[in-house]
N, CA, C and O atoms as CSV, one atom per row, in Angstrom:
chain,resi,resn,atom,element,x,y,z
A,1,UNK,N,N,-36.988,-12.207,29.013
A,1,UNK,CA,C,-36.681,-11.036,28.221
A,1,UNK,C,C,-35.189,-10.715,28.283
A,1,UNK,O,O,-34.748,-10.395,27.180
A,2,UNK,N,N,-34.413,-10.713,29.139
A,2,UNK,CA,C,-32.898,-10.881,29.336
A,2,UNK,C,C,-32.430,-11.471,28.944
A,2,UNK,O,O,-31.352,-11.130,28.458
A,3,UNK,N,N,-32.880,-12.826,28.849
A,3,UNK,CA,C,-31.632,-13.925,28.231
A,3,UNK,C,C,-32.187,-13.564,26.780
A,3,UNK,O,O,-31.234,-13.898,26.075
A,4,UNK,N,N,-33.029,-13.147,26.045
A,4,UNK,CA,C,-33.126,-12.946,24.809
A,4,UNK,C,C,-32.675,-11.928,24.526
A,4,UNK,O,O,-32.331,-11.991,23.345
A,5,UNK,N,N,-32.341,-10.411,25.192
A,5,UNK,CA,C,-31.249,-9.549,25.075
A,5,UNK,C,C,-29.994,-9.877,24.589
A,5,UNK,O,O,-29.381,-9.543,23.575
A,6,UNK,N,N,-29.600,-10.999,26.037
A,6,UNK,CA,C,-28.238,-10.965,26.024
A,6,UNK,C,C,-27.936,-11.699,24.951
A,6,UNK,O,O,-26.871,-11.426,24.398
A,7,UNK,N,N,-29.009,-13.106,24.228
A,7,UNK,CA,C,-28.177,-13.725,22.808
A,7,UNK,C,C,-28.078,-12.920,21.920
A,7,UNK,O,O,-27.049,-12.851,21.249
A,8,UNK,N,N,-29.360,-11.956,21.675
A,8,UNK,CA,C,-29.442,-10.569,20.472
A,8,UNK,C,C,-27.522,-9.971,20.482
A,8,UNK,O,O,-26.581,-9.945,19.689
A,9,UNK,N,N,-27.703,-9.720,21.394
A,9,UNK,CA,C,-26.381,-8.994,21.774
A,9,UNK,C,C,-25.042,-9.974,21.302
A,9,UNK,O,O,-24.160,-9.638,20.512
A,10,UNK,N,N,-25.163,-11.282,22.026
A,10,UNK,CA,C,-23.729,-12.286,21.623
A,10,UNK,C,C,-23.921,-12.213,20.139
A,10,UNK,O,O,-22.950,-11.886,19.456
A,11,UNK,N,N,-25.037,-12.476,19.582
A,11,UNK,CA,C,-24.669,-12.599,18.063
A,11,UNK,C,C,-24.330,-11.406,17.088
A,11,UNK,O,O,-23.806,-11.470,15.976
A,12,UNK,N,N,-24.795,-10.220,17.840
A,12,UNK,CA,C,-24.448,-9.235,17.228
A,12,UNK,C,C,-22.998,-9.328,16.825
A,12,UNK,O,O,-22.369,-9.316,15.767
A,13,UNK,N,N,-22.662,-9.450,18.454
A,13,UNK,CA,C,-20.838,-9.177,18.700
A,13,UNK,C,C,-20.153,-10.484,17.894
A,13,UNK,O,O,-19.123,-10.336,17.237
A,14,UNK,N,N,-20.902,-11.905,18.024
A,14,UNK,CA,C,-20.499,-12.243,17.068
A,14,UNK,C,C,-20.426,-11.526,15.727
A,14,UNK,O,O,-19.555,-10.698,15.459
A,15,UNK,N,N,-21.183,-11.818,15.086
A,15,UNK,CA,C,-21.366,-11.349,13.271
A,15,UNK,C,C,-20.385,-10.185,12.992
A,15,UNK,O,O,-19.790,-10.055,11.923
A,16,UNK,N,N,-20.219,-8.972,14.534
A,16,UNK,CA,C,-19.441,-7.750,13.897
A,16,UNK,C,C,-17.900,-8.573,13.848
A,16,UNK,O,O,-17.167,-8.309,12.895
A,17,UNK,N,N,-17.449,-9.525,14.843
A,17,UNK,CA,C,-15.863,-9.542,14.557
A,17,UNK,C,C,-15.586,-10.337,13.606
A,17,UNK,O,O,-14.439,-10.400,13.162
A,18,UNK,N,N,-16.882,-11.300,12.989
A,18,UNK,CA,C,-16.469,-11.560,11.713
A,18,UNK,C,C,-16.446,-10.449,10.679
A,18,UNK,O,O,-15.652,-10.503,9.740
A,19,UNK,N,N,-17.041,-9.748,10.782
A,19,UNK,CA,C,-17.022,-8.914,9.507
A,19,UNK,C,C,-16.190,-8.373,9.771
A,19,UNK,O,O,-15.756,-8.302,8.622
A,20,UNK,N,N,-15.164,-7.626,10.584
A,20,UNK,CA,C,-13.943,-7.350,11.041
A,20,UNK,C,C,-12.893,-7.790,10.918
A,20,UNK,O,O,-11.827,-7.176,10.865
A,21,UNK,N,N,-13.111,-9.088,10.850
A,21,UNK,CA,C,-11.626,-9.857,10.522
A,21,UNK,C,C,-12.026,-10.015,9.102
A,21,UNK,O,O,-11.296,-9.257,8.463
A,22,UNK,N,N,-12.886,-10.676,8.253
A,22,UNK,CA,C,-13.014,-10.001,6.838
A,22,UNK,C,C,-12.247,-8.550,6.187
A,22,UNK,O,O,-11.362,-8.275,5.377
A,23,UNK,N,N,-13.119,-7.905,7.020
A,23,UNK,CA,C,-12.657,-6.431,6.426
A,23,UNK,C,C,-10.735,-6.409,6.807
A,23,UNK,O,O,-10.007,-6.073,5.873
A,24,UNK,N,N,-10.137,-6.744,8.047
A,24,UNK,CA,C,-9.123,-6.729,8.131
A,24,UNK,C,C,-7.938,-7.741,6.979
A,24,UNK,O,O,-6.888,-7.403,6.434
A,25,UNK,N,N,-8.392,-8.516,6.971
A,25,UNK,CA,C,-8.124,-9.583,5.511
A,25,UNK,C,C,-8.194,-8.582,4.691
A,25,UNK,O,O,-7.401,-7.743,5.120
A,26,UNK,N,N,-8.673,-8.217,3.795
A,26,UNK,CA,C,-8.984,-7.578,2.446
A,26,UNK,C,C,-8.153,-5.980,2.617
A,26,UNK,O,O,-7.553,-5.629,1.601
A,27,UNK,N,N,-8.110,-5.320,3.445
A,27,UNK,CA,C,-7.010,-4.225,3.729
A,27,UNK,C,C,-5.345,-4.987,3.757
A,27,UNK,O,O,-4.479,-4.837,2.895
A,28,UNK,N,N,-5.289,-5.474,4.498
A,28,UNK,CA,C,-4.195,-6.639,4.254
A,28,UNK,C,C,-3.458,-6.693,2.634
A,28,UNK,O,O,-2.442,-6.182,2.161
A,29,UNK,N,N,-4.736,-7.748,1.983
A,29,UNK,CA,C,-4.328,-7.968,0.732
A,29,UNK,C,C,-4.396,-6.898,-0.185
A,29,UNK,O,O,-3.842,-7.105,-1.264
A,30,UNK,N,N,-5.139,-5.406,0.043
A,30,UNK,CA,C,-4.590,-4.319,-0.855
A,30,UNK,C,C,-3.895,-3.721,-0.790
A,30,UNK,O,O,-3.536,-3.219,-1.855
A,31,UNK,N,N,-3.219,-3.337,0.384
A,31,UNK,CA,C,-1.421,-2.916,1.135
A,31,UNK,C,C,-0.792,-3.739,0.380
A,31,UNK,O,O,-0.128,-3.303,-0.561
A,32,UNK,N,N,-0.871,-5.002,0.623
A,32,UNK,CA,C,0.251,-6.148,0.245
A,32,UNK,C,C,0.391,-5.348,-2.054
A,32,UNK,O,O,1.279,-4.857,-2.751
A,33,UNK,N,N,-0.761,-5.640,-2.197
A,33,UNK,CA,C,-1.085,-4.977,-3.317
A,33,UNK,C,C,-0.487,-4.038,-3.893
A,33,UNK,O,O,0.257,-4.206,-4.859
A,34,UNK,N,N,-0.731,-2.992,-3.391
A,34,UNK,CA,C,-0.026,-1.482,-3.553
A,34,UNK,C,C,0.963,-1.586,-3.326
A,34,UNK,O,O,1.600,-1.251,-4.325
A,35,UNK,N,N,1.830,-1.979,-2.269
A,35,UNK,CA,C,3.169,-2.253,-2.433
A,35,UNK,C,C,4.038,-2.549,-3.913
A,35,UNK,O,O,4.812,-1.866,-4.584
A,36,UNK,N,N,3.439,-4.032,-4.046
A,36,UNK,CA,C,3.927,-4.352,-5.032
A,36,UNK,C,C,4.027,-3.190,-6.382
A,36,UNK,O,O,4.974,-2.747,-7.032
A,37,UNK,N,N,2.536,-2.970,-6.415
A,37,UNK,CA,C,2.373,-2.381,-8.034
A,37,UNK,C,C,3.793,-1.034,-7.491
A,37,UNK,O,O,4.685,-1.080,-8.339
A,38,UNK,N,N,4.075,-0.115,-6.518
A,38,UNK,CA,C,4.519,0.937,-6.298
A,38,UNK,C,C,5.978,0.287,-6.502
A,38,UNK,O,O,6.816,1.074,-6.942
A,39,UNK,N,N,6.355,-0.861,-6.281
A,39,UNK,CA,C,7.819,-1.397,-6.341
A,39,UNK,C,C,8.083,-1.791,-8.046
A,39,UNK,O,O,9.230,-1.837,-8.491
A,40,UNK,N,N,7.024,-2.029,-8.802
A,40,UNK,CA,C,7.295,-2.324,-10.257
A,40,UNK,C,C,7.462,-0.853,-11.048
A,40,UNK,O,O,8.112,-0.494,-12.029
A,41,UNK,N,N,6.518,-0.166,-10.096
A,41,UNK,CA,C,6.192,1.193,-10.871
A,41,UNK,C,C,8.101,2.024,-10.993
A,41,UNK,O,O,8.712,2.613,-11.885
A,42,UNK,N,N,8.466,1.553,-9.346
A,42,UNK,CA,C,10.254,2.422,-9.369
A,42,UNK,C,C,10.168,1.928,-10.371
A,42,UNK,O,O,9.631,2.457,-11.344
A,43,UNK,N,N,10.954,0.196,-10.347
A,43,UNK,CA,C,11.821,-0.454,-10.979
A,43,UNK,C,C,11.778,0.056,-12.303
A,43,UNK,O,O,12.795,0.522,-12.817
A,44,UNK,N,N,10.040,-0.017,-13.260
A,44,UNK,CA,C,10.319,0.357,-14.847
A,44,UNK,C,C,10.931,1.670,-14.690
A,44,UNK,O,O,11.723,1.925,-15.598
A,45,UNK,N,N,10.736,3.027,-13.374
A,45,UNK,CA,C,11.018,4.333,-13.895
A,45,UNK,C,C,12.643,4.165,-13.859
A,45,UNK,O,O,13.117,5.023,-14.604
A,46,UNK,N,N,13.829,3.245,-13.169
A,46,UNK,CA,C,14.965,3.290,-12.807
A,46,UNK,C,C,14.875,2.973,-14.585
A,46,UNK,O,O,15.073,3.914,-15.354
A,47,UNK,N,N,14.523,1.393,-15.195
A,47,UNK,CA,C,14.872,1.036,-16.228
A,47,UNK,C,C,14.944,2.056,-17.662
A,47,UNK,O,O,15.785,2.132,-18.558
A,48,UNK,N,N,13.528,2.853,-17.391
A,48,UNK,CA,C,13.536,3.919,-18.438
A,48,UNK,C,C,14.329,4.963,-18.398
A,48,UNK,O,O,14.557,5.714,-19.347
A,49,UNK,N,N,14.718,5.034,-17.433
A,49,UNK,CA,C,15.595,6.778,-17.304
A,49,UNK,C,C,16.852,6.969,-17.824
A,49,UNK,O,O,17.758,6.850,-16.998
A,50,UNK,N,N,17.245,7.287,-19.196
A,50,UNK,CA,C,18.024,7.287,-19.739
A,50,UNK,C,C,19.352,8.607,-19.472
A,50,UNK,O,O,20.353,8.835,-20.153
A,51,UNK,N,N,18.728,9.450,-17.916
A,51,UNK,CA,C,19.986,10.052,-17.407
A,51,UNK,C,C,20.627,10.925,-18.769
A,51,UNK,O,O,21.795,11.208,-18.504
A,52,UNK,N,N,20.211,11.463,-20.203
A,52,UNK,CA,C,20.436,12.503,-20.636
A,52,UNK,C,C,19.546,13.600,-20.218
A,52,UNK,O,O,18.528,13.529,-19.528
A,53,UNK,N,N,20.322,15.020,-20.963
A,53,UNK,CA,C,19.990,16.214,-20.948
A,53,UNK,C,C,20.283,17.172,-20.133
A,53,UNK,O,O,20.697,17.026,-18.983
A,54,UNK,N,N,20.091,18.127,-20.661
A,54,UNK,CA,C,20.505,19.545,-20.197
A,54,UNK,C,C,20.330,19.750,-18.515
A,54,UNK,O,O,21.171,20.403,-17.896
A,55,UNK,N,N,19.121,19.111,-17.811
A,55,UNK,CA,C,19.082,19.024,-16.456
A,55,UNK,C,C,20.303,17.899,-16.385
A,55,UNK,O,O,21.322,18.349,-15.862
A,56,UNK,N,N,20.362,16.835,-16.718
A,56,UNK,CA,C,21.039,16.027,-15.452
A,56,UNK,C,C,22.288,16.133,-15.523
A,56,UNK,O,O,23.044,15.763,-14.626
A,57,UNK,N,N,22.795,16.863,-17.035
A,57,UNK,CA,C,24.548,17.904,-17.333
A,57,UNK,C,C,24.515,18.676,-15.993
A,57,UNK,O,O,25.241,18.624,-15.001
A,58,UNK,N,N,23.485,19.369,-16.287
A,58,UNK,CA,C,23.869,20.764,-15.105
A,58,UNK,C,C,23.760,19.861,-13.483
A,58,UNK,O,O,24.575,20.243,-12.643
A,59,UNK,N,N,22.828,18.752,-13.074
A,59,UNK,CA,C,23.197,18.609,-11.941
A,59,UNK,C,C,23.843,17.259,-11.816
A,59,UNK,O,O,23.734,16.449,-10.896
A,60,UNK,N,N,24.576,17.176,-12.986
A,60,UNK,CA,C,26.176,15.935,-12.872
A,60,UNK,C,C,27.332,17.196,-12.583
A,60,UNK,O,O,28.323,16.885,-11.923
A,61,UNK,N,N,27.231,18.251,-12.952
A,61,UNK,CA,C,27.900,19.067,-12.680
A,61,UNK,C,C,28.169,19.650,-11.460
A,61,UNK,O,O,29.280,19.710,-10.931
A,62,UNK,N,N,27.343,19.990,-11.112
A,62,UNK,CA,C,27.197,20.902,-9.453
A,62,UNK,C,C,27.806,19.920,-8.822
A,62,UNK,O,O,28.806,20.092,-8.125
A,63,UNK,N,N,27.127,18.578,-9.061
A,63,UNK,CA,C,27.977,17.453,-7.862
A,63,UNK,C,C,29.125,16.930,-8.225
A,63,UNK,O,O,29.686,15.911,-7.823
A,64,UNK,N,N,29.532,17.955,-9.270
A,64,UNK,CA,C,31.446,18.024,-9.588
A,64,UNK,C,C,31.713,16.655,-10.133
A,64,UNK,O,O,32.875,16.253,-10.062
A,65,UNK,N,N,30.894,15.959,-10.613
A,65,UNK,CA,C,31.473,14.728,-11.595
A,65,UNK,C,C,30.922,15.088,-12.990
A,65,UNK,O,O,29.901,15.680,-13.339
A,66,UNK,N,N,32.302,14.334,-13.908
A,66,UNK,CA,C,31.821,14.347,-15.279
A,66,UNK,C,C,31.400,13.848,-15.809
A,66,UNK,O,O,31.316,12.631,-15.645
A,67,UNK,N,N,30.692,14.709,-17.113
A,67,UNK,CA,C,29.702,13.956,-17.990
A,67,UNK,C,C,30.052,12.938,-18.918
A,67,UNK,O,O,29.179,12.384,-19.586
C-alpha cells in the first residue's frame, strides 16, 4: 500500500512540473508578445504625431523654444 502511494505521488509531481514548465513557456511567449505589439504601438504613435496645435504652441512655449 506504500509503495503504491509513493508512485501515485511521483507521478503526480511528475505530470504537475510538466504542466508547469508548459504553462511557464506560454507566459514567456506572451510577455515576449506584448512587448513587441507595445513597441510598434510607440513607434506608429511617434510616426503619427504631427506636433501641431494650440497645445503643443503653448507647451513649445513655456519650455521657451520657438515655434
Amino acid at each position: 500500500m506504500c509503495c503504491q502511494f509513493e508512485r501515485a505521488v511521483d507521478l503526480w509531481l511528475q505530470e504537475r512540473k510538466a504542466k508547469e514548465k508548459t504553462l511557464d513557456k506560454k507566459r514567456k511567449e506572451r510577455s515576449q508578445d506584448t512587448k513587441e505589439v507595445g513597441k510598434q504601438f510607440i513607434g506608429k504613435l511617434r510616426q503619427e504625431s504631427d506636433y501641431q496645435g494650440e497645445d503643443y504652441e503653448v507647451f513649445t512655449s513655456w519650455l521657451g523654444q520657438t515655434v
